[in-house]
C-alpha positions in Angstrom: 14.7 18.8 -14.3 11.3 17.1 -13.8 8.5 19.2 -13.2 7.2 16.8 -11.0 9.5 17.0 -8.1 10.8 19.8 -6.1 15.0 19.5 -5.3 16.4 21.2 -1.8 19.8 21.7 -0.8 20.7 21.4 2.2 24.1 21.6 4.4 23.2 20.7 7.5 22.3 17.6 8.8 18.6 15.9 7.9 16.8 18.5 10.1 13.5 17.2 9.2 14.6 13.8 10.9 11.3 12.4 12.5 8.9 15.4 10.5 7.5 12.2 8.4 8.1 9.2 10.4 4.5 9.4 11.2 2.6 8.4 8.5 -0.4 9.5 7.7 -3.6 7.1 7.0 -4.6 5.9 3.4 -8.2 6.8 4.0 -10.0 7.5 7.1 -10.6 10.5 8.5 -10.0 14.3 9.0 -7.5 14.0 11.9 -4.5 16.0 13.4 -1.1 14.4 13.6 1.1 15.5 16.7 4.7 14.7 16.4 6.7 14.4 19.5 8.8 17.3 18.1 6.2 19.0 15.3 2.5 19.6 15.2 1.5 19.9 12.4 -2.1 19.7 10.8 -2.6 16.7 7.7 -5.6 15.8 5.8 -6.7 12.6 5.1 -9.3 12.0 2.7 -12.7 10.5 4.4 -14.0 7.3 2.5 -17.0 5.5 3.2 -18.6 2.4 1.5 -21.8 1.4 1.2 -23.3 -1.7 1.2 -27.2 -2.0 0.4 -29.4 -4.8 1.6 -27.3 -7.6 2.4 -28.8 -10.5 4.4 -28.2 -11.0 8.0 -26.3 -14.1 7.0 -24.4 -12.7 4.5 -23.6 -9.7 6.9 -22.5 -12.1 10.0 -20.1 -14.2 7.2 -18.5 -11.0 5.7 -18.1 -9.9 9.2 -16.4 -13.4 9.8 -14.5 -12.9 6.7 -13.3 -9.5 7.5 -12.4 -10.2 11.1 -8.6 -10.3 11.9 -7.1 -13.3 13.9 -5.1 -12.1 16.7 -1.0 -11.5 15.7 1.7 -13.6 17.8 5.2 -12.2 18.4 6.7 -15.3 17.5 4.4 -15.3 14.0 5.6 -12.5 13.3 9.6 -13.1 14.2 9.7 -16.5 12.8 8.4 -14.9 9.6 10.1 -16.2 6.4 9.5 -14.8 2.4 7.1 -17.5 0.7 5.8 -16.4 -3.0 3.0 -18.3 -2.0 1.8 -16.5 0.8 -1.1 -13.7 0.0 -0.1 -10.4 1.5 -3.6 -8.9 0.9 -4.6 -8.9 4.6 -2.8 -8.6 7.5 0.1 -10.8 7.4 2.9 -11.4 9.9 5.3 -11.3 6.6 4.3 -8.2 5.9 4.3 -6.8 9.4 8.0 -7.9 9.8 8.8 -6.2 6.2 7.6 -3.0 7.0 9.7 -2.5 10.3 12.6 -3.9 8.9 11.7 -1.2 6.0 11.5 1.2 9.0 14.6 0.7 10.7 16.4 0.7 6.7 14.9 5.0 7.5 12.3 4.0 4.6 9.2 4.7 5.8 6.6 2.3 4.6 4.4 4.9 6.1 2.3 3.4 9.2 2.9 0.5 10.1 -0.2 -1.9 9.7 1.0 -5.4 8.5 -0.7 -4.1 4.9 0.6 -4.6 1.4 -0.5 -0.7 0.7 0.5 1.6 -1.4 3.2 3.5 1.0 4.5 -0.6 1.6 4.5 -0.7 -2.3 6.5 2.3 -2.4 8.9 1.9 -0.1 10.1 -1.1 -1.3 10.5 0.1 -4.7 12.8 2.9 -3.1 14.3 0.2 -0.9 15.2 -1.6 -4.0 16.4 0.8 -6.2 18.6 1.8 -3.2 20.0 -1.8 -3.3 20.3 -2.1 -7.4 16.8 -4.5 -7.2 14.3 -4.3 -9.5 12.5 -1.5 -8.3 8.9 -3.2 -8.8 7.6 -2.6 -5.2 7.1 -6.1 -5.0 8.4 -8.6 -2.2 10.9 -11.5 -3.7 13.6 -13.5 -2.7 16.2 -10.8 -3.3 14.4 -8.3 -1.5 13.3 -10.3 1.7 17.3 -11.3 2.1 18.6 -7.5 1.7 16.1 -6.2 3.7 16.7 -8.6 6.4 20.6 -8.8 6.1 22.2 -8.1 9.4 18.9 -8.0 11.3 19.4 -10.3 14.6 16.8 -8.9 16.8 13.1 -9.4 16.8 11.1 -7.6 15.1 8.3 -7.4 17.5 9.1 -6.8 21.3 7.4 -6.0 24.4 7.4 -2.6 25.6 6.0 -1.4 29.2 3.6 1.7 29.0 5.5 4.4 30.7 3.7 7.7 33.0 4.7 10.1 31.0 2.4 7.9 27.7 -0.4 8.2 29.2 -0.2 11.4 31.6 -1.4 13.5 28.8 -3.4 15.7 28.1 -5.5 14.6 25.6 -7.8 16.0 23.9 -11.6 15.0 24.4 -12.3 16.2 20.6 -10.7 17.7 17.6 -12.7 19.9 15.3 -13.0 18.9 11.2 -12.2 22.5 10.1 -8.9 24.3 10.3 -10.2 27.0 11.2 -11.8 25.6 14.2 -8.4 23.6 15.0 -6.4 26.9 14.4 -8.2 27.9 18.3 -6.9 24.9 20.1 -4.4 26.2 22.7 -2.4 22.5 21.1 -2.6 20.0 19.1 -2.8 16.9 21.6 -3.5 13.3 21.0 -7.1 12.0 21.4 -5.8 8.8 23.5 -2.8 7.2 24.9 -3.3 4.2 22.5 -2.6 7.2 19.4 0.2 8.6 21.3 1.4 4.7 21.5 1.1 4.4 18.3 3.2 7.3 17.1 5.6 6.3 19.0 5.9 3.2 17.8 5.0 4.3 13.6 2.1 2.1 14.3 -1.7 1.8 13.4 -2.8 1.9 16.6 -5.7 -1.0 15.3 -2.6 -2.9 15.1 -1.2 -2.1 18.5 -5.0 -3.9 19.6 -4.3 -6.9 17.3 -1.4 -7.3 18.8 -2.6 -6.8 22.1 -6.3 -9.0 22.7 -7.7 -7.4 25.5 -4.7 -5.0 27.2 -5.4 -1.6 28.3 -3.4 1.2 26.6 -4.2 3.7 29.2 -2.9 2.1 32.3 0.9 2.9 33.4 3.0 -0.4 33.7 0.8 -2.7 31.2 3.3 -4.8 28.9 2.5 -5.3 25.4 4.1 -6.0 22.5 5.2 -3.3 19.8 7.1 -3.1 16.5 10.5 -2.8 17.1 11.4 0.4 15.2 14.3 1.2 17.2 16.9 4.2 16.5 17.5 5.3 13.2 21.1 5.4 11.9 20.8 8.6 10.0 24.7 9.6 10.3 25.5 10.3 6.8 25.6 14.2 5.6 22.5 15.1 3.7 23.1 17.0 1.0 19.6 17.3 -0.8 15.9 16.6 -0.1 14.1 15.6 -3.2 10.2 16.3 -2.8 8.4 14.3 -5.8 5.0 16.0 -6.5 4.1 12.9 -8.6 5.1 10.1 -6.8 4.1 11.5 -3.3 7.7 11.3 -1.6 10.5 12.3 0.1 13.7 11.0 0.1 16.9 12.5 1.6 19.8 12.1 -0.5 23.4 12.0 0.4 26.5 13.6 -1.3 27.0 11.1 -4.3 23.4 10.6 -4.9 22.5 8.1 -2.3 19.4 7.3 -0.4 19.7 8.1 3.5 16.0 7.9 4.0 12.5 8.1 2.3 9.4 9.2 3.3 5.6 9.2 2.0 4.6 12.4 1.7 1.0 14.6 1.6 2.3 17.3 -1.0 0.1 20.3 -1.8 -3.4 20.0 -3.5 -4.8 21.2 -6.5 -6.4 24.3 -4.9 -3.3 25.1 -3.2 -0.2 23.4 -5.1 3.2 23.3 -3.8 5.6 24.7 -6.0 8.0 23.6 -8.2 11.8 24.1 -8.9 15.0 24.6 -6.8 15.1 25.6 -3.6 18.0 26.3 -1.1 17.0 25.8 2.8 18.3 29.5 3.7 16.7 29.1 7.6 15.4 26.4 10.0 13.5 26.6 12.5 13.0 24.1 15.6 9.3 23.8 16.8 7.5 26.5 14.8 4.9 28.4 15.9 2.1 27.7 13.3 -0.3 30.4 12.3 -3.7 30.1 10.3 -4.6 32.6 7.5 -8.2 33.2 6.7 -7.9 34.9 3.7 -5.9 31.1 2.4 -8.1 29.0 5.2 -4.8 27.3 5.9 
């Protein structure tokens, strides 16, 4: 067995169904993530980049550069595979890959019309699961699996609810877990985050996709990925953790994928273990306690 990944067994159904839906940001900032089932706390790495000196002109063209056209539901519905289209920006291909990835249960991660590297990955497990070329790049083959018996849109409108933005929500979340570990809950910051974990969204892409709406205002309409219901019906029999790769997938009697989700998996100060594991126990909405003596 490979070192590298961690294999579970497990008899009942995918338990962890909706644990990792949420994904988890390539590189921003310290933050909590609150699932509508499980709180639970994840570190992101905080990047920065520096630029020194640039002209005022230079600045206002990268600015110009780096600004995002708004998306349209029907650019991104009427989307079609091109090779010679550049996914390295926000592209209305890509948007519509990723939530047809996400309805498939493989979890590109969130859902921000990227080519990243969770995108990348998931459709390299998409393909494999289809007997592709698993090379985690979009062709022909891919595009016409992946959107094989899809006759809805991919992006629909969606009416902010009460309950979305009756919170609470929290004003600030500390950086350290220890700090965090005193919170009477983990709450969202906003309606907009609790929009867009609802919907496996960036929220920056719920604003794209909404020019000028308010997010915090019961009965505004806008327009959201349409993730819809998983069908997760077959029996899971095993959950394979790869330390390597950074993944989860849920595997079904014979071997086959029934989902897959990126995955934050241990560190080198405090390493998740390897081997085989049986799931002996579960338990529904833990109650999560912090350990000094581990600061975890």
């Amino acid at each position: 067995m490979n070192d590298g990944a961690v294999f579970v067994s497990l008899r009942n159904f995918f338990a962890w169904n909706g644990l990792s839906r949420s994904p988890i940001h390539d590189c921003e900032q310290i933050a909590l993530f609150a699932n509508r089932r499980t709180v639970l706390p994840v570190l992101v790495l905080l990047c920065g980049a520096l630029v020194s000196g640039p002209s005022v002109a230079k600045s206002k063209r990268h600015a110009h550069e780096r600004a995002q056209p708004p998306l349209s539901a029907d650019a991104v519905n009427q989307a079609e595979f091109s090779p010679s289209l550049k996914l390295d920006r926000v592209n209305p291909l890509m948007l519509k890959v990723e939530i047809l990835l996400d309805r498939a249960a493989v979890s590109p991660g969130q859902i921000d019309g990227k080519n990243g590297e969770n995108a990348r990955k998931a459709i390299a497990a998409f393909q494999q699961s289809r007997g592709l070329d698993a090379s985690g790049k979009l062709d022909p083959d891919t595009w016409n699996a992946l959107k094989q018996g899809f006759d809805q849109k991919a992006i629909v409108e969606y009416e902010i609810s009460e309950q979305d933005v009756k919170g609470p929500f929290a004003k600030t979340i500390p950086s350290g877990l220890e700090k965090m570990a005193r919170l009477g809950r983990l709450s969202y910051t906003s309606a907009l985050e609790l929009l867009g974990e609802k919907f496996h969204a960036d929220p920056k892409l719920l604003k794209l996709l909404n020019p000028g709406k308010r997010f915090d205002q019961a009965g505004t309409s806008i327009l959201v990925p349409n993730v819809g219901e998983h069908d997760l019906s077959g029996r899971v029999a095993k959950i394979e953790v790869d330390k390597s790769g950074r993944d989860l997938r849920a595997l079904g009697e014979n071997g086959e994928l029934i989902a897959f989700y990126p995955a934050s998996i241990g560190s080198g100060e405090k390493p998740a273990p390897s081997g085989q594991f049986k799931v002996r126990r579960i338990a529904h909405n833990p109650t999560y306690h912090y350990y000094p003596k581990f600061k975890f």
